[in-house]
C-alpha positions as CSV (number, residue, x, y, z in Angstrom):
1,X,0.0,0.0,0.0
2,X,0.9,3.2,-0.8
3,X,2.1,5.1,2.7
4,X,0.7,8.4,1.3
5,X,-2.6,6.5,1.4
6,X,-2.6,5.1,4.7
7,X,-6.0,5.8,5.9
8,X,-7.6,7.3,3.0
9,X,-11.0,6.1,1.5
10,X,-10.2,3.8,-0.5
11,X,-12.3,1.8,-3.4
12,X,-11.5,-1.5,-5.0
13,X,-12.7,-2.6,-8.3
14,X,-12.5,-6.3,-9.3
15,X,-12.5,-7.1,-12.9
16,X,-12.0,-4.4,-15.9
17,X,-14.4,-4.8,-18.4
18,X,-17.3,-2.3,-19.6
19,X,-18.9,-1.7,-16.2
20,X,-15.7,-1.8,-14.8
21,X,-13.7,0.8,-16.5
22,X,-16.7,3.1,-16.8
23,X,-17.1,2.7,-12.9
24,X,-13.2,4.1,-12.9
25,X,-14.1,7.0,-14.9
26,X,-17.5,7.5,-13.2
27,X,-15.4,7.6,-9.7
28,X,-12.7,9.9,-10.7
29,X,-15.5,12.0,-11.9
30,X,-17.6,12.2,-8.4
31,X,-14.1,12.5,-6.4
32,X,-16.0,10.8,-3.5
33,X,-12.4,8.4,-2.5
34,X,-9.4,9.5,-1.9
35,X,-7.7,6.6,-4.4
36,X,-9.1,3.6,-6.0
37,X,-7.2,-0.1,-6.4
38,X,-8.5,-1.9,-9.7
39,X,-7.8,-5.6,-9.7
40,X,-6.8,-6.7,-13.7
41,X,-6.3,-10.0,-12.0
42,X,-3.7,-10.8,-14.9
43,X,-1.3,-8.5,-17.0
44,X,-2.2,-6.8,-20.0
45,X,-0.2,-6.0,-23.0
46,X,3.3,-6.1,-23.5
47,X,3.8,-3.0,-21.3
48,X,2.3,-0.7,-18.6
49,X,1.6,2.0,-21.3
50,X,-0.9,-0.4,-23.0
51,X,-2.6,-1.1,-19.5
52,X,-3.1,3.0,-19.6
53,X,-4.5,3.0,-23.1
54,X,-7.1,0.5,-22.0
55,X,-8.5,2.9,-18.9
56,X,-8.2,5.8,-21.3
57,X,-9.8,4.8,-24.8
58,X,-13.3,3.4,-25.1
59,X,-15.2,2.7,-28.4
60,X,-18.4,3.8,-27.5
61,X,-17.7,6.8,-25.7
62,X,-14.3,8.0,-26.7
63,X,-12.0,8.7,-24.4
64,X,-11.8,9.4,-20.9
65,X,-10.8,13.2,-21.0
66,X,-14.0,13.5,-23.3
67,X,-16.1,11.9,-20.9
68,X,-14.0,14.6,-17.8
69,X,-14.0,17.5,-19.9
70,X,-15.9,17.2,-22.9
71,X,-15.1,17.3,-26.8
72,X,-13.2,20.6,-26.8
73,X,-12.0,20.7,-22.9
74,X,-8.1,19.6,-21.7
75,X,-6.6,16.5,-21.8
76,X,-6.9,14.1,-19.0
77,X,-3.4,14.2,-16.4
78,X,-2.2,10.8,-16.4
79,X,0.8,10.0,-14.7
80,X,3.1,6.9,-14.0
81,X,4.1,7.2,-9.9
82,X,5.2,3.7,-9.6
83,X,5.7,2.0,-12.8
84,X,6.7,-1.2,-10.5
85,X,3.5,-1.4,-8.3
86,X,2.3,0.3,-10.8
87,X,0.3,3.0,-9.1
88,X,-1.1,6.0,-11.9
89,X,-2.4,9.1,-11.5
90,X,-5.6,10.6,-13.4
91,X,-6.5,14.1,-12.9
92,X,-4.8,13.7,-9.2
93,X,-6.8,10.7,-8.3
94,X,-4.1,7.7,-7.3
95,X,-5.4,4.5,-8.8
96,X,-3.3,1.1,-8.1
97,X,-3.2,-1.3,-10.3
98,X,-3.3,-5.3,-8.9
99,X,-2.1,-7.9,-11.7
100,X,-2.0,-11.2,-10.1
101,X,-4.7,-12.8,-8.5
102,X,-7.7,-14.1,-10.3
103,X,-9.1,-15.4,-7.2
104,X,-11.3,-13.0,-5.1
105,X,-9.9,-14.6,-1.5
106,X,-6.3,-14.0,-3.1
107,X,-6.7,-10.1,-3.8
108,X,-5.3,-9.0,-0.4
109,X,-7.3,-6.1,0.0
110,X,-7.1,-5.9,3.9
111,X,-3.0,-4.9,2.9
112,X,-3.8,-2.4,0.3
113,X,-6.3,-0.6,2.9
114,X,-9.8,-1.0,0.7
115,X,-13.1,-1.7,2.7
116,X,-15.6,-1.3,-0.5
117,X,-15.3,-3.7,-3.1
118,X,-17.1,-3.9,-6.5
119,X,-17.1,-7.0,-8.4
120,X,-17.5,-6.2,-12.0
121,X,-16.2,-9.4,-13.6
122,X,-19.7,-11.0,-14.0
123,X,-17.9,-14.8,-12.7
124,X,-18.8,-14.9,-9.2
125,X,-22.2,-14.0,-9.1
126,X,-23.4,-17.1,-6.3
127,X,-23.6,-15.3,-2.7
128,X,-24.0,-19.1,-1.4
129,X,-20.5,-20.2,-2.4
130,X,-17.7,-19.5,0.8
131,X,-14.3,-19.9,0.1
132,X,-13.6,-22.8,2.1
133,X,-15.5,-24.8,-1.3
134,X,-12.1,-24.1,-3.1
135,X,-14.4,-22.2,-6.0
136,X,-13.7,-18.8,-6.1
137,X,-16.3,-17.0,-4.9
138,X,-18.0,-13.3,-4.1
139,X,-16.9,-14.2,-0.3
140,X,-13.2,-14.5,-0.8
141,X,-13.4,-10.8,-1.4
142,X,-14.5,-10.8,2.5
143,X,-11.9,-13.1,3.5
144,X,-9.2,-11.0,1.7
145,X,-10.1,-8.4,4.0
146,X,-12.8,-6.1,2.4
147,X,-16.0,-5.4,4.4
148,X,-18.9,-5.1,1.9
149,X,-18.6,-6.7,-1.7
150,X,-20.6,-5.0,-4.3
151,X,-21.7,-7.3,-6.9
152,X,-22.6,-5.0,-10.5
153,X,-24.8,-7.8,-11.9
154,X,-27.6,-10.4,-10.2
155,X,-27.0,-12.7,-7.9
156,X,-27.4,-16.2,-9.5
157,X,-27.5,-19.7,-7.2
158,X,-28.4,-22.8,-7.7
159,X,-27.8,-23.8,-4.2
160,X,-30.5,-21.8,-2.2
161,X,-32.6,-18.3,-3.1
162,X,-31.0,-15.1,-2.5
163,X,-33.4,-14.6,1.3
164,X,-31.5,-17.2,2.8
165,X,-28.6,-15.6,3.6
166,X,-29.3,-12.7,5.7
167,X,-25.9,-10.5,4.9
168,X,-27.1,-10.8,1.2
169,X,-29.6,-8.2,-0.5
170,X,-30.3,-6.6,-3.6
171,X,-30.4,-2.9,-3.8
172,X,-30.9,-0.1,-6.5
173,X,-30.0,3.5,-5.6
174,X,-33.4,5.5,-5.3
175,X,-35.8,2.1,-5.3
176,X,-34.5,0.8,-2.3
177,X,-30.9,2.1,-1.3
178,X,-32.3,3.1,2.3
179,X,-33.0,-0.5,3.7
180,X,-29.2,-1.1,3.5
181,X,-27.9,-2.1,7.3
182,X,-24.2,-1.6,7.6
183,X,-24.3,-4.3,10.6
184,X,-26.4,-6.8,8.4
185,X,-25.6,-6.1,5.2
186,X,-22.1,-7.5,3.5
187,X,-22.7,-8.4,-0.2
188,X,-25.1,-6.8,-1.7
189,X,-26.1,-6.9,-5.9
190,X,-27.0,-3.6,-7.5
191,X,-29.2,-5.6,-10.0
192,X,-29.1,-5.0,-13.6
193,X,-29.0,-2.0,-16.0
194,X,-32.7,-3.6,-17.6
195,X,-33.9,-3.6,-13.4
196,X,-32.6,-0.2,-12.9
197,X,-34.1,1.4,-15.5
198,X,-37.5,-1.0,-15.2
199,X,-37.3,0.2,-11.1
200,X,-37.6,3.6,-11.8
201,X,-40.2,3.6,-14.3
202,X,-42.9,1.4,-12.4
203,X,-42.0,3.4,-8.9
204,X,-44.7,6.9,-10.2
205,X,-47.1,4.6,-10.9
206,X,-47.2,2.7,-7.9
207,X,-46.7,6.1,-5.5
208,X,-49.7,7.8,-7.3
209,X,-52.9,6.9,-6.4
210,X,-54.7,6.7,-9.6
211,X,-52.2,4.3,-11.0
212,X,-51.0,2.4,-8.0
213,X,-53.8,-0.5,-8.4
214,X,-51.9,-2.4,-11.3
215,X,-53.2,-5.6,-12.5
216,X,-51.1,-7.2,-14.7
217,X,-47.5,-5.3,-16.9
218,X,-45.1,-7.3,-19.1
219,X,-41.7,-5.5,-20.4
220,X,-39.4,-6.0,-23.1
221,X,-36.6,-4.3,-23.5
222,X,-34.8,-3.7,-26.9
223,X,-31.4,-4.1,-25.4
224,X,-27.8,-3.5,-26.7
225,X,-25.2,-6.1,-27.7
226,X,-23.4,-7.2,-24.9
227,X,-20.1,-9.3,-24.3
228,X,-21.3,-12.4,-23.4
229,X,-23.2,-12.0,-27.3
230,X,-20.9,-14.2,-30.4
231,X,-19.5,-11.5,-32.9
232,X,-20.1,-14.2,-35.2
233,X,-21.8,-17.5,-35.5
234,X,-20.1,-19.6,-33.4
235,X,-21.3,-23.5,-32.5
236,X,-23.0,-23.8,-28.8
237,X,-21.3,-25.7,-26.1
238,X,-22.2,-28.8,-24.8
239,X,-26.0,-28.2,-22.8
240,X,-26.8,-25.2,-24.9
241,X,-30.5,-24.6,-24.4
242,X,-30.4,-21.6,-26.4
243,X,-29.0,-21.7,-29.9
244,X,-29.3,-17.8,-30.4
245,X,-26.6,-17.1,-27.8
246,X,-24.3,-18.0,-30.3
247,X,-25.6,-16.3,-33.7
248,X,-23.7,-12.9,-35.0
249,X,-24.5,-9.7,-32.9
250,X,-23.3,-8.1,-36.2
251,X,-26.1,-9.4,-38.2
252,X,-29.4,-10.2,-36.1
253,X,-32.1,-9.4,-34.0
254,X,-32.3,-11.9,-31.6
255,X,-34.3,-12.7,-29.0
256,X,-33.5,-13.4,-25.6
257,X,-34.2,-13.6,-21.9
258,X,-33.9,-11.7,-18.9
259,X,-34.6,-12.5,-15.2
260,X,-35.6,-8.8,-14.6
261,X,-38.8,-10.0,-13.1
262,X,-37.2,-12.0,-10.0
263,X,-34.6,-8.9,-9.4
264,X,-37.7,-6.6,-9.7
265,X,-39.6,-8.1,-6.7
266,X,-36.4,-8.0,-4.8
267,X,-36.2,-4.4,-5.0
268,X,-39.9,-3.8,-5.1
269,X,-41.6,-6.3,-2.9
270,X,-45.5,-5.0,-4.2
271,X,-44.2,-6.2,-7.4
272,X,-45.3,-9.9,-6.0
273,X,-48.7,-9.3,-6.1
274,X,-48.6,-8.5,-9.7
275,X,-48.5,-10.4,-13.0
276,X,-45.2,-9.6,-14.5
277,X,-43.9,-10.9,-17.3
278,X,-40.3,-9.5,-18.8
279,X,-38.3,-10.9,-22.2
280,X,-35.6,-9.3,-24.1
281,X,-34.9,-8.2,-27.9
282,X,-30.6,-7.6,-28.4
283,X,-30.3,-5.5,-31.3
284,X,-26.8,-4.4,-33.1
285,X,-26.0,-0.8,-31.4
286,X,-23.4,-0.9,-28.9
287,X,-25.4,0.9,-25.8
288,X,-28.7,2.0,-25.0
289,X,-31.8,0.2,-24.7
290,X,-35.1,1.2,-24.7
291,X,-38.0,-0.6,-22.2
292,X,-41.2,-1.0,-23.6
293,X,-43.5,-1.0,-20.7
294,X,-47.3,-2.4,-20.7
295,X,-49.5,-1.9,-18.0
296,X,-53.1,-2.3,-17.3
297,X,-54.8,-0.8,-14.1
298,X,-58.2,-1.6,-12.8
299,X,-59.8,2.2,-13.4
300,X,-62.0,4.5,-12.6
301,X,-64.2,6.8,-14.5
302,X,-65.1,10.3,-13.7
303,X,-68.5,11.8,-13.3
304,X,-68.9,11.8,-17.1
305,X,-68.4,8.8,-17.3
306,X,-64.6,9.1,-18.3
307,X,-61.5,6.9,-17.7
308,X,-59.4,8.9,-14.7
309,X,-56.2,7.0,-16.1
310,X,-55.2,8.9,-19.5
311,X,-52.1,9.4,-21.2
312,X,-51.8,13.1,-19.9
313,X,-52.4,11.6,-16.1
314,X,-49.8,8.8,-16.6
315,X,-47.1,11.6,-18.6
316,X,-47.8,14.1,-15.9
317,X,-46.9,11.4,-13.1
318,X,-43.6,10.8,-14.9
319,X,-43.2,14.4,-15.0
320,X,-43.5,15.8,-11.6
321,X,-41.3,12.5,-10.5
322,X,-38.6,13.7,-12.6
323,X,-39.2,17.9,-11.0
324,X,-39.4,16.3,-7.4
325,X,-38.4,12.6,-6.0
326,X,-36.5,11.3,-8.7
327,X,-34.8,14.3,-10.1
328,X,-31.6,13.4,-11.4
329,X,-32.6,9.5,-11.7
330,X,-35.2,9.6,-14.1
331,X,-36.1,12.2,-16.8
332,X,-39.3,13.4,-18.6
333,X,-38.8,14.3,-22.8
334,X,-41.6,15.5,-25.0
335,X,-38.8,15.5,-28.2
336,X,-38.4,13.2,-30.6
337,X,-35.5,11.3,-29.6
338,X,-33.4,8.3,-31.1
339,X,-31.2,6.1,-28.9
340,X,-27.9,7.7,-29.9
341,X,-29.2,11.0,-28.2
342,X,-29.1,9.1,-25.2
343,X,-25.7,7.9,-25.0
344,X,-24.0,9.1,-22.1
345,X,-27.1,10.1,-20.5
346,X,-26.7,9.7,-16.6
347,X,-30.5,9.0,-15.5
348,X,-31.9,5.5,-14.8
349,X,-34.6,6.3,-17.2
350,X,-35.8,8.9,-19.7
351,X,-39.6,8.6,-20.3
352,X,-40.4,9.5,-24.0
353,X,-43.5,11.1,-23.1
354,X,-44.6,11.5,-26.8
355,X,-44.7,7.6,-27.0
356,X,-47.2,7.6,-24.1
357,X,-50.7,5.2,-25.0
358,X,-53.5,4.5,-23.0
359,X,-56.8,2.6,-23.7
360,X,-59.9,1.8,-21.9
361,X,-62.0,-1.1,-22.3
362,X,-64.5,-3.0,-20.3
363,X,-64.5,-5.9,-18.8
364,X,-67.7,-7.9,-18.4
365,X,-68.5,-9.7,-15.2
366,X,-71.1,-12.3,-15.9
367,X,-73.8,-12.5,-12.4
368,X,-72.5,-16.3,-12.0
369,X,-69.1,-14.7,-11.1
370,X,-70.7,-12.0,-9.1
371,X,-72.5,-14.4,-7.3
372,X,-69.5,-16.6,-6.8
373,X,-67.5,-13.2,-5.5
374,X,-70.9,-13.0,-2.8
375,X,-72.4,-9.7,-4.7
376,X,-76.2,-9.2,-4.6
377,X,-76.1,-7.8,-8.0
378,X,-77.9,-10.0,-10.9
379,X,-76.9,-8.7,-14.3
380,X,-73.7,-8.1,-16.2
381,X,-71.4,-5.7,-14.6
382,X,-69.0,-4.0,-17.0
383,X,-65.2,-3.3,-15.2
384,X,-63.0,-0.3,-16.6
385,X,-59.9,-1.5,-17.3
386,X,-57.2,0.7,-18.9
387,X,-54.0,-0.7,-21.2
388,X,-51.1,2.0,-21.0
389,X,-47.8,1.8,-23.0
390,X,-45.0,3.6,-21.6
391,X,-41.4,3.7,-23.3
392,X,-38.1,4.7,-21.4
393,X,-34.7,5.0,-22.3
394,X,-31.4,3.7,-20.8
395,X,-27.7,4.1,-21.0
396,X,-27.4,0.8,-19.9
397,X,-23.2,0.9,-19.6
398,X,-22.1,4.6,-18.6
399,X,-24.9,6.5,-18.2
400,X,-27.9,4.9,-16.5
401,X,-26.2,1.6,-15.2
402,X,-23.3,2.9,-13.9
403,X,-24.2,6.5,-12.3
404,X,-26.5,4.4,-10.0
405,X,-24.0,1.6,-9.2
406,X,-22.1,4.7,-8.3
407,X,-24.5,6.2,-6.3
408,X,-25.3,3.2,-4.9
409,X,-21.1,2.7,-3.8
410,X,-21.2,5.8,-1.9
411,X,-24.4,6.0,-0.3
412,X,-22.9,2.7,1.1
413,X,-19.5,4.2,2.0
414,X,-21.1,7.2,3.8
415,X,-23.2,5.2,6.0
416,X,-21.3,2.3,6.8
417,X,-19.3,2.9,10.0
């Protein structure tokens, strides 16, 4: 460690891909730790200068002193302190860089003075596994000396669900960021880009009283290409249940899975007690993704006989959310937009108000089923019911995904004694 960061606030990242390095940027950014120690786990390159050019270049968004100080600002300071360690410098932040261990309980964390790690290498995703298994495991971060493990992906297990281990819980900044308990709490998931951005979007409707008796709502999201996609056709391994996991992200719309649903109710408990249904779409752009949200709400009509739940109600929801408790996480747009207009975007969700649909129909309850239900009535009843279709966008890598991961980090740091 570093003697000039003895007792500094220190965060560890495990695992450099696109969450990770964008977390790097995102930190250096907020300037909420005094350093940050990024385990590569293995070394990269044939020299320390192309470990640099990794941090500092990105395809998608450019480069990191675009992403600091925008297209015409200054360039970045990057410098080499220790080209032996190797410990960098960007912009005055000290980042050290770890190249040997692979295995989380290896990382000696306790040594290089970090108490906040984030997993970001999307293989240890089981908070059942301890490292006495010899798997390695979210835990061995814990037994290398860190005390809470953030995990930027799902927990996974096949061994037990995610409620029997009480030190475990799933948590997404502004959903559900205030249940954390420092003495409970170790490893925690901050759930996925598609649940972040699904979180925000149902939360108006479920605070409003108009729109907080919800039936039944599916999703899909028309997601970006990811890593774990084939660039091209490749042949499945052994097992493969799902062929299109290996077809060409290049040249296909494919249709996927997501378990959005289970990480929804973790976050949003009333979520239960609705019908949810969510599936996926991976389209050839390289980031953000657009949820297509249905939803249909036993309604009410007015005194003229007309539905309460309209589109104006359900856009205006959207829009005093974004003006009041969820300013800064989730925006309200009556433009036109396309998805490259939200790259880099740093809400959970933008609502594309001009896409806003409702319907009402009626539902008709036979006097069989009225009897059945113990009402004295004997005739058809007709129910109001009303459809609504709500679209929201996502950065689901820099923007959206990782500005609430990061959020999430230091509302954990800050309270955590």
């Amino acid at each position: 460690m570093n003697s000039q960061l003895k007792g500094k606030r220190l965060l560890g990242i495990n695992g450099v891909g696109r969450i990770g390095k964008l977390l790097l940027w995102n930190q250096i950014h907020l300037r909420h730790f005094d350093g940050i120690v990024i385990n590569f786990g293995r070394e990269v390159g044939k020299s320390l200068d192309d470990l640099i050019q990794v941090l500092e270049m990105d395809s998608t968004y450019g480069s990191i002193h675009k992403f600091l100080f925008g297209v015409v600002g200054r360039k970045a300071e990057i410098k080499v302190i220790d080209p032996e360690k190797p410990v960098l410098e960007i912009e005055g932040m000290p980042i050290t860089i770890l190249r040997k261990a692979r295995d989380p309980k290896d990382i000696n964390w306790l040594e290089e003075g970090v108490r906040i790690v984030v997993d970001c290498t999307g293989n240890f995703l089981d908070p059942n596994i301890t490292p006495e298994k010899g798997v390695p495991c979210l835990r061995g971060h814990l037994a290398a000396g860190a005390l809470k493990v953030i995990c930027s992906a799902p927990f996974k297990s096949k061994a037990a669900v995610m409620e029997d281990n009480p030190d475990t819980i799933t948590m997404i900044y502004g959903i559900n960021h205030l249940n954390y308990d420092p003495q409970k709490h170790h490893i925690i998931s901050a759930a996925s880009c598609t649940t972040t951005g699904l979180a925000h979007m149902i939360k108006p409707l479920l605070e409003h009283k108009e729109t907080a008796n919800i039936m039944t709502a599916s999703m899909s999201t028309i997601h970006a290409a990811t890593n774990s996609q084939s660039i091209l056709d490749s042949v499945p391994k052994a097992g493969a249940s799902d062929l299109r996991k290996t077809r060409s992200v290049f040249n296909n719309i494919i249709l996927s899975t997501t378990g959005v649903s289970k990480a929804l109710e973790l976050v949003m408990p009333e979520i239960k007690n609705i019908g949810f249904m969510a599936d996926s779409v991976r389209i050839p752009t390289n980031t953000v993704s657009l949820i297509n949200l249905n939803v249909t709400f036993h309604a009410e009509l007015n005194e003229l006989g007309q539905p309460n739940i309209t589109r104006k109600l359900i856009n205006d929801i959207y829009k005093q959310a974004a003006e009041g408790p969820q300013n800064g996480l989730l925006m309200y747009t009556e433009r036109q937009n396309v998805s490259a207009d939200m790259i880099g975007n740093m809400a959970a969700v933008v609502i594309e108000a001009n896409e806003t649909h409702t319907r009402t129909s009626f539902i008709a309850v036979p006097p069989q089923t009225l009897k059945e239900l113990g009402a004295p009535e004997d005739k058809t009843v007709y129910m109001p019911v009303t459809h609504a279709k709500i679209f929201g966008w996502y950065d689901n890598e820099l923007g959206s995904y990782t500005n609430c991961l990061s959020r999430l980090i230091n509302y954990i740091d800050e309270t955590t004694p």
